[in-house]
N, CA and C of each residue as an Amber inpcrd file, in Angstrom:
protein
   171
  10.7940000  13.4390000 -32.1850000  10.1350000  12.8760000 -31.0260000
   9.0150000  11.9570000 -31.5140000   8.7960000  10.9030000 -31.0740000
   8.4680000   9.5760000 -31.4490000   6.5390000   9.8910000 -30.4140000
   5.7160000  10.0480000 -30.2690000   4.8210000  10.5150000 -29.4860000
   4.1090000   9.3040000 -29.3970000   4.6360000   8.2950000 -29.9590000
   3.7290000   6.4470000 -29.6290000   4.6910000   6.2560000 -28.6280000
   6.1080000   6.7590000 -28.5040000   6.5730000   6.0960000 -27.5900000
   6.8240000   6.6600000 -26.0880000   5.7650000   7.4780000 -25.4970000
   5.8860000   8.4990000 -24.3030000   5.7290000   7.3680000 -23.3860000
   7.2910000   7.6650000 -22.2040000   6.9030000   6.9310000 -21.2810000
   6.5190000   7.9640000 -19.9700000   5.4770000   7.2160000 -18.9150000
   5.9760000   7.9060000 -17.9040000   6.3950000   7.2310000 -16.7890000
   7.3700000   7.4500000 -15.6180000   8.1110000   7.6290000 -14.4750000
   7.5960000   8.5260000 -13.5950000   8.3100000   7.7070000 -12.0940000
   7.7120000   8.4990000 -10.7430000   8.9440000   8.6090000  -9.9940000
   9.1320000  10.0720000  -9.0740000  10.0830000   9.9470000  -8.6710000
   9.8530000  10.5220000  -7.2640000  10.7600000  10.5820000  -6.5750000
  10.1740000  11.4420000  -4.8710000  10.8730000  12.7850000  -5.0380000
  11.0340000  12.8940000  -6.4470000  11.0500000  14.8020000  -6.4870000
  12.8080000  15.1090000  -7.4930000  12.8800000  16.3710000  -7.5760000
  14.1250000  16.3390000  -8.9920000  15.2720000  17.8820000  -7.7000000
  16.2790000  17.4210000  -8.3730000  17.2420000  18.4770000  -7.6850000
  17.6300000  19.7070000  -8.5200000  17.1680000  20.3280000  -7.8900000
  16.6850000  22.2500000  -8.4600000  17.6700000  22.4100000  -9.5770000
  18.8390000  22.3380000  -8.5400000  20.5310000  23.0750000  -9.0670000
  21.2210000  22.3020000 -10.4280000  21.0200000  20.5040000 -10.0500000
  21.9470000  20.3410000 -10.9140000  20.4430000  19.2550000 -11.9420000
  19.4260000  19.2500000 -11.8010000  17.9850000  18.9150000 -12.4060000
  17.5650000  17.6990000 -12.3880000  18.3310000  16.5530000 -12.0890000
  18.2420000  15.3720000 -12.2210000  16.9620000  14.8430000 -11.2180000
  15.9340000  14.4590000 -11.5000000  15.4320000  13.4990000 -10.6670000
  15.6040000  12.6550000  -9.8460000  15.1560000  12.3920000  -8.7420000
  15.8880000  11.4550000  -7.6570000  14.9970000  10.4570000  -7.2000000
  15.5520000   9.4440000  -6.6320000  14.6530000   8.6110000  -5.9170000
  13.4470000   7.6800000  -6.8530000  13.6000000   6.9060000  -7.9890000
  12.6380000   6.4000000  -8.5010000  11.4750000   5.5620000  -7.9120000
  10.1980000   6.1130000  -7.9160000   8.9070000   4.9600000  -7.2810000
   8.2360000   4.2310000  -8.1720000   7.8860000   3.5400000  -7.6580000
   6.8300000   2.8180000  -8.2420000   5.2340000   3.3610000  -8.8110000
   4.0940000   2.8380000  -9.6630000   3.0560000   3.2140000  -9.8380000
   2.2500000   3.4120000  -8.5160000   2.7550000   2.8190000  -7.8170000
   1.9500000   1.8420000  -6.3710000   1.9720000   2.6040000  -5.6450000
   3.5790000   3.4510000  -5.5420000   3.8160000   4.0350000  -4.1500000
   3.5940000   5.4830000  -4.6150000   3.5350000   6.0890000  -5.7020000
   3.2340000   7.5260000  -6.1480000   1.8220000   7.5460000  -6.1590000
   0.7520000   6.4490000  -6.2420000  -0.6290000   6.7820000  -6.0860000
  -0.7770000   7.0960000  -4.6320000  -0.0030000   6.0010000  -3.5810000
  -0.3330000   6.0980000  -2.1800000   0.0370000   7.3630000  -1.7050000
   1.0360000   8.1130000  -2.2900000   1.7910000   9.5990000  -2.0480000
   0.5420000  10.5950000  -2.4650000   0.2000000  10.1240000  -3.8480000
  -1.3060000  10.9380000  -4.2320000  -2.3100000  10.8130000  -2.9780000
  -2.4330000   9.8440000  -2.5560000  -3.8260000  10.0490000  -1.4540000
  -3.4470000  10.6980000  -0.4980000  -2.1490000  10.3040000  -0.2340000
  -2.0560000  11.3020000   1.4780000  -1.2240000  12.4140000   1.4300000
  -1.5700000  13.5390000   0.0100000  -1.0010000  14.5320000  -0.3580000
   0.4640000  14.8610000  -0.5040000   0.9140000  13.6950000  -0.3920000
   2.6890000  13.7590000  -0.2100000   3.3540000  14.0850000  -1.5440000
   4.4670000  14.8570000  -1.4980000   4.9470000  15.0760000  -2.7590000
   5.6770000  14.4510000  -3.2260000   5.7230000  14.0490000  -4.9590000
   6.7140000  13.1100000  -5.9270000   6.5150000  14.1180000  -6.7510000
   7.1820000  13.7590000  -7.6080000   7.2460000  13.8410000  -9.3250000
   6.8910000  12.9990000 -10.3200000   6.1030000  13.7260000 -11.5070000
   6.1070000  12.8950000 -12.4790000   7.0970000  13.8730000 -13.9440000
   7.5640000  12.3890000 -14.0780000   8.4690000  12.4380000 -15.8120000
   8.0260000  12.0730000 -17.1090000   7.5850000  12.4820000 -17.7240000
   7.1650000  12.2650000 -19.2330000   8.2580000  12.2040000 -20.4900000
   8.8630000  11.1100000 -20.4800000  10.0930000  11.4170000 -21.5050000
   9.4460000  10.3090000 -23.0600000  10.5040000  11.0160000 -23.9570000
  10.2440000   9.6540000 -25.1280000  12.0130000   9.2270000 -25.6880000
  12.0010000   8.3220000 -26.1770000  13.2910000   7.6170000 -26.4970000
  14.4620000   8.2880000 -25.2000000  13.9390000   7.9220000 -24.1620000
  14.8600000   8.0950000 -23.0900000  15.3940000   9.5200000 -22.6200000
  14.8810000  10.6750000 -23.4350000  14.6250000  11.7880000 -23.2110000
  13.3640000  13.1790000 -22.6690000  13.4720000  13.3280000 -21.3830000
  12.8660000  13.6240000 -20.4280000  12.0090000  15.1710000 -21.5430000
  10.9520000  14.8410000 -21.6420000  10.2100000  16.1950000 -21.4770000
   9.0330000  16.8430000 -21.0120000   8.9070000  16.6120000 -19.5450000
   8.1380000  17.0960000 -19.7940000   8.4210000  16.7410000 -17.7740000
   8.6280000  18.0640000 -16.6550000   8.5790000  17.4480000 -15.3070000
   7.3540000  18.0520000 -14.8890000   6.6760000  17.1940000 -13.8830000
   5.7800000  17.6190000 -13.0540000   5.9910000  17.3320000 -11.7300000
   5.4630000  18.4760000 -10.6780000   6.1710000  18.0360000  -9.3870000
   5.1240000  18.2390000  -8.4760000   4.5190000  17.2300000  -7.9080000
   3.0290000  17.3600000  -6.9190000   3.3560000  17.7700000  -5.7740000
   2.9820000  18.6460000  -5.3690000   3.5600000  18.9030000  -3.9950000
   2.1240000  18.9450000  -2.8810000
């Protein structure tokens, strides 16, 4: 794992059963979700491999 190369991604949340993340947002629209308590996800992956989910609810 490459740790210069962590990206992160926003999503409007990941599917329990089969894990995949859904719905990709923008920086823009996951801050505006941050202010008015709405829930997304954040993804922390490196070389295109996801580790790390967080899910704001």
């Amino acid at each position: 794992m490459n740790m210069d190369r962590l990206a992160v991604s926003y999503h409007e949340g990941w599917e329990q059963r089969t894990r995949p993340v859904v719905g990709a947002l923008s920086t823009a629209v996951a801050r505006e979700r941050d202010r008015a308590g709405e829930q997304y996800a954040v993804v922390l992956s490196s070389d295109d491999q996801p580790l790390l989910l967080i899910e704001i609810a």
